[in-house]
C-alpha positions in Angstrom: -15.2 -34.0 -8.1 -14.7 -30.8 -10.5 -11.3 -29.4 -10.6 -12.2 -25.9 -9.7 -11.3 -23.2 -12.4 -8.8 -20.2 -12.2 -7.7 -17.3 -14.3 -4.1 -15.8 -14.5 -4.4 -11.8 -14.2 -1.5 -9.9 -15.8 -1.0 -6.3 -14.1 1.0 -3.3 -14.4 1.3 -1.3 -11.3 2.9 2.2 -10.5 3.1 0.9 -6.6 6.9 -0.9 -7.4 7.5 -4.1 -6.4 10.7 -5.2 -4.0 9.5 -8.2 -2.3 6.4 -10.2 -3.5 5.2 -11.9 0.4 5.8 -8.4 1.6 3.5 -7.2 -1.5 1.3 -10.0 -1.3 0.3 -9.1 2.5 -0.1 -5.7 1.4 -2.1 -6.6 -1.6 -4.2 -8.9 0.4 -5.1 -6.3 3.1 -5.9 -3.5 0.5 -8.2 -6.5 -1.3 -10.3 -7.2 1.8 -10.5 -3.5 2.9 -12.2 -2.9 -0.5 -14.5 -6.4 -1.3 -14.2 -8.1 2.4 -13.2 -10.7 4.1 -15.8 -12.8 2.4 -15.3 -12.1 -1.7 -11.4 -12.3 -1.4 -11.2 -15.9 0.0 -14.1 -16.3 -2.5 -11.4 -15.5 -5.1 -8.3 -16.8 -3.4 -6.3 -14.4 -5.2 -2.3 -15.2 -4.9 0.6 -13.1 -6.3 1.9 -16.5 -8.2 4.8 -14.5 -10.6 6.8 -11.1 -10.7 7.9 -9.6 -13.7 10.0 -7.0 -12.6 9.2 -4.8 -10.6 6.1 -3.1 -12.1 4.5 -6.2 -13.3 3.2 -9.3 -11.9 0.9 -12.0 -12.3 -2.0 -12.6 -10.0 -3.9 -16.4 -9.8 -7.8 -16.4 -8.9 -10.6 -18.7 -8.7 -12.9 -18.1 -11.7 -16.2 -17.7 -9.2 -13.9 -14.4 -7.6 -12.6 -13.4 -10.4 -15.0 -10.7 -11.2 -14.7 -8.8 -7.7 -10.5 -9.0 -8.0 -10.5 -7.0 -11.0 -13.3 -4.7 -9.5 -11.1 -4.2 -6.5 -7.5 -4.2 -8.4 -9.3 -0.9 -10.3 -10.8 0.7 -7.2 -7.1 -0.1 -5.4 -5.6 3.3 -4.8 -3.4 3.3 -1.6 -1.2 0.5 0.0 0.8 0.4 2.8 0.5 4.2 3.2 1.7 4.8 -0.3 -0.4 5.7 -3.2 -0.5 3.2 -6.0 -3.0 2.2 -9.5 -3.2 -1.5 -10.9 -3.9 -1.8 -14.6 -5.3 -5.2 -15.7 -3.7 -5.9 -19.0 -4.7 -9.7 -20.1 -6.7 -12.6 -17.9 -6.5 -16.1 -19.2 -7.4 -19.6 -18.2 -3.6 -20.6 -19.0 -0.2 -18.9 -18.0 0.9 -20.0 -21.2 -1.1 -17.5 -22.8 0.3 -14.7 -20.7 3.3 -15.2 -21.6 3.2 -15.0 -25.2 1.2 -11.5 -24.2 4.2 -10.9 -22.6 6.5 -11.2 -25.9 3.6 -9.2 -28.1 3.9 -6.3 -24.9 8.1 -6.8 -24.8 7.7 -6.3 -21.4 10.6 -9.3 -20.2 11.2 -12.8 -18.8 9.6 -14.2 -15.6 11.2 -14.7 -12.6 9.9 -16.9 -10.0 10.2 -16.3 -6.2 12.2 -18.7 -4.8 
């Protein structure tokens, strides 16, 4: 069986970030409203890493990853509030992302526990 194949999404946001499973409901409600029900488990995007708390790192399957970025872009209001997601840099590895992160400055990861 083939492994199935992801890409690691790094994203600025103007929406700020306080906790990431309250976000990542949020984010996955704003996804569906935008691309359905259908696309996004397509994708089976996850919020896998937070930066701080304008930055984070998103995880999709490479067959959804089109539509996630489509809908990250067309994103404008969450939870009531109004918000804009900037992709920065995809990549097949994290690894890669974070030596974006060191050319951006932008800081250290910090996992949810």
């Amino acid at each position: 069986m083939m492994r199935t194949k992801r890409r690691y999404i790094l994203v600025e946001s103007l929406y700020g970030i306080s906790d990431i499973r309250d976000f990542g409901k949020e984010l996955s409600a704003g996804m569906i409203s935008i691309i359905g029900q259908i696309r996004f488990h397509k994708s089976n995007l996850r919020v896998i890493e937070v930066i701080d708390d304008t930055h984070f790192i998103l995880k999709a399957d490479l067959d959804g990853y089109g539509d996630s970025v489509v809908a990250l872009a067309m994103l404008k209001r969450l939870a009531g509030k109004e918000c804009a997601f900037y992709t920065l840099k995809s990549s097949g590895t994290l690894r890669a992302l974070r030596s974006h992160l060191d050319e951006l400055g932008i800081g250290t990861i910090k996992k949810d526990a």
